[in-house]
Backbone bond lengths (Angstrom), bond angles and torsions (degrees), N, CA, C in turn:
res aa  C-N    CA-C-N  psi(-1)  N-CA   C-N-CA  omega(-1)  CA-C   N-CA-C  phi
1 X - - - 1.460 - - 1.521 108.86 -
2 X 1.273 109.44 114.99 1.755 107.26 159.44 1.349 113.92 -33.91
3 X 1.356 114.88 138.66 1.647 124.88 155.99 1.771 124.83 -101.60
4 X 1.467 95.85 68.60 1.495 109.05 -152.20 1.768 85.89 -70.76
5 X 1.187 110.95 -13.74 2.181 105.06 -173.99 1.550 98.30 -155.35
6 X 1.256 137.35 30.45 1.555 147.47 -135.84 1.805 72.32 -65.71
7 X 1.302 151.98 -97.33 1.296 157.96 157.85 1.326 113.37 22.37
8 X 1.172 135.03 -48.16 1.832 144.66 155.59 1.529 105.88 -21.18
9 X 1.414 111.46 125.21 1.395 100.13 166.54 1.457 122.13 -60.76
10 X 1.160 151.59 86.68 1.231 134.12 167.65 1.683 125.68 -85.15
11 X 1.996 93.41 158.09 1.415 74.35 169.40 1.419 110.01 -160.85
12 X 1.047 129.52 112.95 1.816 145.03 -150.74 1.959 108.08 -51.47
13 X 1.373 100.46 -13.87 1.257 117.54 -175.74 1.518 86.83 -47.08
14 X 1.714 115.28 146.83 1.512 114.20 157.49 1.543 96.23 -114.54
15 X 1.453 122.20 171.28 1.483 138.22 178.91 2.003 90.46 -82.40
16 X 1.087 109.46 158.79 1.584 104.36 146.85 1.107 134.80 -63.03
17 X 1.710 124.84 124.60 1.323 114.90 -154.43 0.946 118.53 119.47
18 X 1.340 133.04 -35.38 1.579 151.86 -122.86 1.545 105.36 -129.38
19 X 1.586 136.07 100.76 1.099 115.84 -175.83 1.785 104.09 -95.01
20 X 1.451 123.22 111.64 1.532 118.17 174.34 1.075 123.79 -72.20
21 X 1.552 118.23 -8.08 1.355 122.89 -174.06 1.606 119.64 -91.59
22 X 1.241 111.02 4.72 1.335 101.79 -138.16 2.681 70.45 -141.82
23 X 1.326 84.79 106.38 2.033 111.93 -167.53 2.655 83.00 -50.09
24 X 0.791 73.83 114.73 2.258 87.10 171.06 1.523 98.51 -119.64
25 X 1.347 109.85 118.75 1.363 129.35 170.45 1.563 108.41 -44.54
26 X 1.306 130.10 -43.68 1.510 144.38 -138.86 2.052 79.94 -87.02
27 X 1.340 111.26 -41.66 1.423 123.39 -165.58 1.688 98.70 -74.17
28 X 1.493 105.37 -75.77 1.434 91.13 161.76 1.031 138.66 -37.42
29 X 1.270 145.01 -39.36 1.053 124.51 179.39 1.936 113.55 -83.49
30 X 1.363 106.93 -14.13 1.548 94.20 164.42 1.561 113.01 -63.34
31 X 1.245 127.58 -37.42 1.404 146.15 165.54 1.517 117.71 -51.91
32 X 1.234 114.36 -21.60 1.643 119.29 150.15 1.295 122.43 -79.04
33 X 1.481 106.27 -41.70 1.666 96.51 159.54 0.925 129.05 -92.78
34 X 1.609 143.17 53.49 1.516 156.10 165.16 1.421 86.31 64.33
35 X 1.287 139.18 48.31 1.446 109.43 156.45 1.106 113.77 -107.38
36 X 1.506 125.97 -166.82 1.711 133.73 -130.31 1.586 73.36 -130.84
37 X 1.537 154.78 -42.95 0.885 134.19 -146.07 1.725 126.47 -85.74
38 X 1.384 111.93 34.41 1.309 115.19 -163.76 1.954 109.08 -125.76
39 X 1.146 127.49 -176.77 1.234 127.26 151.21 1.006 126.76 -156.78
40 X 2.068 127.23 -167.30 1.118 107.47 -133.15 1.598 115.99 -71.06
41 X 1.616 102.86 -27.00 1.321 104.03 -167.50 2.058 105.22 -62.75
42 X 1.450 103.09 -27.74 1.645 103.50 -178.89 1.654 103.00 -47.49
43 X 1.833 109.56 -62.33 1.181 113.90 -169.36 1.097 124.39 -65.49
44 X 1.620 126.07 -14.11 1.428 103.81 -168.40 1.733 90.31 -95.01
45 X 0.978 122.39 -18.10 1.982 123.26 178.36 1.707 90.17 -63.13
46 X 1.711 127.05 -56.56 1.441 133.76 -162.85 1.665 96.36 -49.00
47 X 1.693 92.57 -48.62 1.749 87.43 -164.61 1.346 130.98 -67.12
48 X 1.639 99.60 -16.18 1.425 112.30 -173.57 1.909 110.97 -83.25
49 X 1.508 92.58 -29.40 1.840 96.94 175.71 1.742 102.41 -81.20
50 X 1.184 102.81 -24.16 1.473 99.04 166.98 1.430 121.23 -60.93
51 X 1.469 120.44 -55.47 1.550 135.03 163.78 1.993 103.59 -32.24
52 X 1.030 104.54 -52.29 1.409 106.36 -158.84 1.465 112.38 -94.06
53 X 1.623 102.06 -20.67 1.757 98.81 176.17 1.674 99.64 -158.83
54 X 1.855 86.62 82.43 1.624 98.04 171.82 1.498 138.22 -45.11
55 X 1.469 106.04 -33.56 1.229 117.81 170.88 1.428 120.56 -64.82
56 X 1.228 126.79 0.54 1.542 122.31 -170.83 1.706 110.60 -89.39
57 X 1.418 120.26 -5.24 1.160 125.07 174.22 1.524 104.07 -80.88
58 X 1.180 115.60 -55.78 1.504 123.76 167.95 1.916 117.74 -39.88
59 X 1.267 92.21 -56.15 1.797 102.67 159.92 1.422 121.10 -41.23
60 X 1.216 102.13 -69.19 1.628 100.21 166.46 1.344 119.80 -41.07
61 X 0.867 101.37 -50.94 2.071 105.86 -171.18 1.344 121.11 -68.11
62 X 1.525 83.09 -27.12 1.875 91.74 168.14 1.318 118.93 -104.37
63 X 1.083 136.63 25.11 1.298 161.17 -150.65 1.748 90.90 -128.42
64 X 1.455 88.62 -91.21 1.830 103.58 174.58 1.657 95.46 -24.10
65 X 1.173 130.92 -56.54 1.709 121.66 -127.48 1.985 79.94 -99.94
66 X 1.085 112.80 -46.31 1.771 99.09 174.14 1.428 110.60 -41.40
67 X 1.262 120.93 -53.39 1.168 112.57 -167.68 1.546 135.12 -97.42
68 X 1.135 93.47 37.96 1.900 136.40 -167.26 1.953 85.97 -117.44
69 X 1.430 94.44 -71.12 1.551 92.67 -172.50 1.771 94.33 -57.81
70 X 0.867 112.53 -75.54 1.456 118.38 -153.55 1.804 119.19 -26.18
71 X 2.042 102.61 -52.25 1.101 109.39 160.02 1.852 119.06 -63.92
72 X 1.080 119.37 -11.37 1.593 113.80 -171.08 1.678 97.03 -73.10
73 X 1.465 113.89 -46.24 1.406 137.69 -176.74 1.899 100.02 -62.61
74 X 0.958 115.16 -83.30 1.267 111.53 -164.71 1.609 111.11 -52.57
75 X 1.366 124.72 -28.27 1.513 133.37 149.85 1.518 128.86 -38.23
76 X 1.331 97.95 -81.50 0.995 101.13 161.82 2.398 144.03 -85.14
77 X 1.011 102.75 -14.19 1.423 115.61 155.01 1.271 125.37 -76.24
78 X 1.515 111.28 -45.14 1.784 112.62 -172.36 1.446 105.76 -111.78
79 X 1.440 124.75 4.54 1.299 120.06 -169.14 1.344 136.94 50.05
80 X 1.203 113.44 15.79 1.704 126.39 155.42 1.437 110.14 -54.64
81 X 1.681 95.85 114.93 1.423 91.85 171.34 1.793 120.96 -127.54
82 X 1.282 97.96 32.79 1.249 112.56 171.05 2.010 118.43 -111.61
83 X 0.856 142.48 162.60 1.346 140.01 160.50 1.786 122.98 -160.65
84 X 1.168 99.14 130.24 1.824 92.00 -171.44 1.693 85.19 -100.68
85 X 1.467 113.77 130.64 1.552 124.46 140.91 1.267 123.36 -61.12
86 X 1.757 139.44 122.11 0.950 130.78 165.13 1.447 102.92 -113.21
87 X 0.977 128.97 122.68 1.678 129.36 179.02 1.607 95.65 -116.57
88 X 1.654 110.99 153.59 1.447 125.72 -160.49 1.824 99.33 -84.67
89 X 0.901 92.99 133.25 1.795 88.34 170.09 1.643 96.91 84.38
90 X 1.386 126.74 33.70 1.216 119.81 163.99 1.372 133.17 -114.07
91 X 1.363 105.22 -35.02 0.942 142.40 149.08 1.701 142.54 -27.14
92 X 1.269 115.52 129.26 1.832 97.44 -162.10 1.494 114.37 -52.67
């Protein structure tokens, strides 16, 4: 297994409700960005699209950082001050 954040507290525990076994895009991709909110079954599916398409960690990060700018811009330039998050795998 990659140690893309090995240092992150993690912890395989799921909430009720919660299937850990079973790889959620929404999880993976926190697991591309060193975060703590994923498990094992996310990472070892993350690590394997990682194996095969290295650049997708980089994607993420530049993904994340567009849409840092993007909301800074539409905030502050157009004065939108509302925004709905939709993240993949969150959803009913």
């Amino acid at each position: 297994m990659s140690a893309l954040r090995a240092d992150a507290a993690r912890s395989d525990h799921a909430p009720p409700g919660i299937d850990s076994t079973t790889p959620n895009v929404a999880r993976m991709y926190d697991y591309y960005l060193g975060g703590k909110d994923n498990y094992a079954a996310d990472r070892a599916c993350a690590d394997e699209v990682i194996r095969q398409a290295p650049h997708v960690i980089t994607m993420a990060k530049e993904n994340r950082l567009f849409l840092g700018r993007a909301v800074r811009y539409l905030a502050g330039e157009v004065g939108i001050d509302q925004f709905l998050l939709q993240r993949p795998g969150t959803g009913p």
